[in-house]
C-alpha positions as CSV (number, residue, x, y, z in Angstrom):
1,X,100.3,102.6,83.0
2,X,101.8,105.0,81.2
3,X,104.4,104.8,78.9
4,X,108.2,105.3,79.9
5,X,110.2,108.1,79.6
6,X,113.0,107.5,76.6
7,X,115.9,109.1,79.5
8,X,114.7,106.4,82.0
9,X,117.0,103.7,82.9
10,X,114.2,101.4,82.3
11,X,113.1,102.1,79.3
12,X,114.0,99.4,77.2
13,X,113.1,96.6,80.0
14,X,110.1,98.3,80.7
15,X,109.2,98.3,76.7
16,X,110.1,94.7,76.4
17,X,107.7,94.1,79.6
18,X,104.8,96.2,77.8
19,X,105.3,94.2,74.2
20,X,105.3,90.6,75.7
21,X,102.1,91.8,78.1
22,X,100.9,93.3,74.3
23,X,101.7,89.4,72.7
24,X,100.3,87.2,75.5
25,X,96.7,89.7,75.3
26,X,96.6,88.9,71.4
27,X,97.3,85.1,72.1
28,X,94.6,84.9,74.7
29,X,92.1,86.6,72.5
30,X,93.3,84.2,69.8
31,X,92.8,81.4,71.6
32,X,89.3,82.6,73.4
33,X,87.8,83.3,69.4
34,X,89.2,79.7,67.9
35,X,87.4,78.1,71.0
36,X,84.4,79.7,71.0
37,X,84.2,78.3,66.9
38,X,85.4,75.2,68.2
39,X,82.6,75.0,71.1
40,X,79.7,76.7,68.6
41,X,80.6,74.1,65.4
42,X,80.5,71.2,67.5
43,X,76.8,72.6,69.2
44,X,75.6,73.2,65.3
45,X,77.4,69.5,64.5
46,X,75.4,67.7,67.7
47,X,72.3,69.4,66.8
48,X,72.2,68.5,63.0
49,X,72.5,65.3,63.9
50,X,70.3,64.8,66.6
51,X,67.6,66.7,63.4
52,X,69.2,63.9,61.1
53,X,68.7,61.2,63.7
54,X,65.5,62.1,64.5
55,X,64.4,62.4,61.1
56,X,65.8,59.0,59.7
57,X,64.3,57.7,62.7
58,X,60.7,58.8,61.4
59,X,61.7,58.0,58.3
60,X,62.7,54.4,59.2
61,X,60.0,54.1,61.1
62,X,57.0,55.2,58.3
63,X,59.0,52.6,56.3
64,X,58.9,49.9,58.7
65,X,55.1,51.1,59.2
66,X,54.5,50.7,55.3
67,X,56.7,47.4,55.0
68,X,55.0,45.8,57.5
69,X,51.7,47.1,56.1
70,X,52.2,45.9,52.5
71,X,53.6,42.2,53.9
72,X,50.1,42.1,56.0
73,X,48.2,42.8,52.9
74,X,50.2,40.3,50.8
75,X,49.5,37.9,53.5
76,X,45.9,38.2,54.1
77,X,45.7,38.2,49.7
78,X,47.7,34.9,50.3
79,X,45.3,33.5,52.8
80,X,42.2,34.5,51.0
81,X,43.9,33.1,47.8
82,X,44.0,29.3,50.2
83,X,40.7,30.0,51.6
84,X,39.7,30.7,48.1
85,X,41.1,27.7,46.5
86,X,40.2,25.5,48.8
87,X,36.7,26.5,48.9
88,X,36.6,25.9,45.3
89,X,38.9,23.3,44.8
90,X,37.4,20.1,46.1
91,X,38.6,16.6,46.0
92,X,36.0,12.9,44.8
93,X,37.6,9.5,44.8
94,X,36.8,6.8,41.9
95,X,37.5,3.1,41.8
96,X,38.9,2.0,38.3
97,X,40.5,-2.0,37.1
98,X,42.1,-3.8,40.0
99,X,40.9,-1.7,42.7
100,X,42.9,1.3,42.1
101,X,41.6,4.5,43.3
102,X,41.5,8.1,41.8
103,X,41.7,11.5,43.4
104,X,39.8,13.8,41.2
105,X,40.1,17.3,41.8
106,X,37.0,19.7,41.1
107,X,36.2,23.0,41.4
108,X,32.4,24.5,41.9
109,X,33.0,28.0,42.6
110,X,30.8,28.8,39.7
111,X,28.2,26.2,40.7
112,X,29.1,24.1,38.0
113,X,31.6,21.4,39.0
114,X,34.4,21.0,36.8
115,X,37.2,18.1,36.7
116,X,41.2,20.5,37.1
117,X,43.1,17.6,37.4
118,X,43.7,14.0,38.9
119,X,46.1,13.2,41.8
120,X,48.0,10.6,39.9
121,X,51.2,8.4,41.4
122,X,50.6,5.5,39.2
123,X,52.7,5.7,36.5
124,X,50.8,3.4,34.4
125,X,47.7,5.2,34.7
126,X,47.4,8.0,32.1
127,X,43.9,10.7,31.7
128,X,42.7,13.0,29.9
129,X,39.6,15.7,30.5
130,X,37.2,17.3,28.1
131,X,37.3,21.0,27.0
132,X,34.8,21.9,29.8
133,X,35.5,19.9,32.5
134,X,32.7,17.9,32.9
135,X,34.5,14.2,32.0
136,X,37.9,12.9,32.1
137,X,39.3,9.7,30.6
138,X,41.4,7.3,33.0
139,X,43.5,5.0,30.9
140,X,45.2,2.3,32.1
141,X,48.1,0.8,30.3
142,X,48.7,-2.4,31.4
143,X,44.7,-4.1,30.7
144,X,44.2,-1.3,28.0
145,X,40.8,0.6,29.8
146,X,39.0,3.1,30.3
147,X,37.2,4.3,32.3
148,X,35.1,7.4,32.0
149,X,34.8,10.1,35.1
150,X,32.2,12.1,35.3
151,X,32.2,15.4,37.4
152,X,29.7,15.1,39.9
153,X,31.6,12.2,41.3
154,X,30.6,9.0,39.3
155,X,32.3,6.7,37.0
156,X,32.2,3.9,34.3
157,X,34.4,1.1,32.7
158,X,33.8,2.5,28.8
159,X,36.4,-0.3,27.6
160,X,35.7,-1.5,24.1
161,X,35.2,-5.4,25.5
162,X,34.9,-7.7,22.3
163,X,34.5,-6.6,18.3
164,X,32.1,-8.4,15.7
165,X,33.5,-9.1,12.4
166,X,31.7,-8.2,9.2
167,X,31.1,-12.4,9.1
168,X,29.3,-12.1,12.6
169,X,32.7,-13.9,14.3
170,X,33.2,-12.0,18.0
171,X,36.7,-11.7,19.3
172,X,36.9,-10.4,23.1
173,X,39.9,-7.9,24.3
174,X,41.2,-10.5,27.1
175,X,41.4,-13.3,24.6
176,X,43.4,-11.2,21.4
177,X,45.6,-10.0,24.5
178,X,46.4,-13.5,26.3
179,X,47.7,-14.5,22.2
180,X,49.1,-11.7,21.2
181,X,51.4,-9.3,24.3
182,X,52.1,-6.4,21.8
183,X,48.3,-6.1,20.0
184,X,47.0,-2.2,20.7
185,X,43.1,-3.0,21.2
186,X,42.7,0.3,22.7
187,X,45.1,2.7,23.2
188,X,46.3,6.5,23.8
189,X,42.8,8.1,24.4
190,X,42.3,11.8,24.0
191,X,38.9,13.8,23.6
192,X,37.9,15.1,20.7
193,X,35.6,17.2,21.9
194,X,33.0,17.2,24.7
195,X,31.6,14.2,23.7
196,X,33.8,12.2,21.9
197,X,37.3,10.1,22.6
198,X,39.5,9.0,19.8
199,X,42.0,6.2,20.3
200,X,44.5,3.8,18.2
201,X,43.4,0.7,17.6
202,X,44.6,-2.3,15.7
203,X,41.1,-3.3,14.8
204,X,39.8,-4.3,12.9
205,X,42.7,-6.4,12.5
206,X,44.4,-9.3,13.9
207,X,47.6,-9.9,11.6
208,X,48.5,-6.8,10.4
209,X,50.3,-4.1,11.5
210,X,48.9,-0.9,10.3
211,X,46.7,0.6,13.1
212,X,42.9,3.1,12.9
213,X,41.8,6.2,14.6
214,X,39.1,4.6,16.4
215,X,36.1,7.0,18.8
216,X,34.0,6.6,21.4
217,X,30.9,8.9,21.7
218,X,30.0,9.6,25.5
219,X,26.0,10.2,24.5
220,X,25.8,6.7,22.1
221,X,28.2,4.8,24.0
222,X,29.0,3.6,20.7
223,X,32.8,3.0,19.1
224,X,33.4,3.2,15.6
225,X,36.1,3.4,13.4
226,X,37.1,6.5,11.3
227,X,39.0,4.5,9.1
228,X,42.2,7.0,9.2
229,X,44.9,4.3,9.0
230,X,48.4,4.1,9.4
231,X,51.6,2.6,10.4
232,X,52.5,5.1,12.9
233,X,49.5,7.2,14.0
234,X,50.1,9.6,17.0
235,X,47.5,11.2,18.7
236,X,48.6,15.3,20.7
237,X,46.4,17.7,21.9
238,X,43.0,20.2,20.9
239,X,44.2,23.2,18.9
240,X,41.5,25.7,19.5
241,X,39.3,26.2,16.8
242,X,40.9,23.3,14.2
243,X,40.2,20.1,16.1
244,X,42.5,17.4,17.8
245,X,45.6,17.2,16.3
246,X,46.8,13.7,15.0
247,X,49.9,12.9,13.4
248,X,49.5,9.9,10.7
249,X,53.1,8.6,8.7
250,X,54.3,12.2,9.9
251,X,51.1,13.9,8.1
252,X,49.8,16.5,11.0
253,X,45.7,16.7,10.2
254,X,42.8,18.1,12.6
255,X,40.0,15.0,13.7
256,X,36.5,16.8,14.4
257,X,33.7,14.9,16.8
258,X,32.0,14.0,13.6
259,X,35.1,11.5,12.8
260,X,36.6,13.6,9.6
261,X,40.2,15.0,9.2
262,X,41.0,18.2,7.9
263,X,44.3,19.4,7.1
């Protein structure tokens, strides 16, 4: 269309047709570009996410994959750990005083059977075992014995029974005890080593109230007395590479198998 003559009558309606025909093409062009953006950011938007989607999923899943992984390992290390144990943790029973009966736990994974522990519930039942496992001490508080476990599964009463004076005069354990409630005949037992247990006696005396390191050797079945005397004597644990630490009138000192003290 061309454009109107100046003289026309129409020319300024026919201008004002042409500009708002001008306006209303911009407009549409205007509008056509921002939705295309619209349309084409909201394609690139969808797609990165279904990428991000996608890729967390894979991601989520290797993790799940490695999660799962790592709790089956720690599981099967957990049941081999049991199956371990209890191959090599085994369980013998032993009668002591009175008819009561001992669990002793042993282990033999390395052939050698070895006393770990004792399934105790009697609270006057106390034990102790030697440095390598082989024996372990049952004392029981009430009748004062002991009895002495060994590890492949047998046991014997070791309680000092009766003591000979020096003028041949015999006093038994049962008889001081029915006299005298509070007398410590044999008390507190602890190894010294392998093959000897020390314990607090009152012998070898009836009236008085000091009380003696006495020890039994396993090998002799013999108890003497190391004459380490004291009113208060209290007997701890092996310190590695001093002895078994003892406590006389608060002076700490080491007792070797052989029955000295060291400081």
């Amino acid at each position: 269309m061309g454009k109107p003559s100046i003289f026309s009558n129409q020319y300024r309606s026919e201008m004002r047709k042409r500009r708002n025909r001008i306006i209303l093409t911009i407009i549409a062009v205007i509008i056509v570009v921002v939705v295309g953006i619209i349309v084409i950011s909201n394609n690139w938007t969808k797609n990165n996410s279904d990428v991000k989607n996608i890729s967390q999923g894979s991601s989520n899943k290797n993790q799940n994959t490695a999660v799962n992984k790592d709790a089956s390992k720690i599981d099967e290390k957990q049941n081999s750990d049991k199956k371990q144990e209890e191959k090599s943790e085994k369980i013998f029973t032993v009668n002591i005083a009175d008819g009561k009966v001992l669990n002793i736990k042993y282990d033999d994974s390395s052939n050698v059977k070895k006393i770990t522990n004792i399934q105790n519930q009697d609270s006057d039942i106390d034990f102790n075992i030697n440095p390598s496992g082989t024996f372990a001490v049952a004392y029981e508080k009430s009748k004062q014995s002991l009895t002495l476990i060994n590890a492949n599964g047998t046991s014997s009463d070791i309680t000092n029974t009766s003591y000979t004076s020096s003028n041949g005069k015999v006093f038994t354990k049962d008889s001081i005890l029915a006299q005298k409630n509070n007398y410590i005949w044999q008390q507190l037992p602890k190894f010294i080593d392998d093959e000897n247990i020390a314990y607090i006696s009152q012998l070898p005396w009836l009236n008085k109230a000091n009380k003696y390191i006495w020890k039994y050797n396993i090998k002799d079945k013999t108890n003497t007395n190391t004459n380490i005397t004291g009113e208060n004597i209290q007997i701890n644990n092996i310190v590695n590479g001093k002895g078994l630490e003892v406590i006389v009138d608060n002076i700490t000192g080491y007792l070797k198998g052989d029955g000295s003290l060291s400081n």
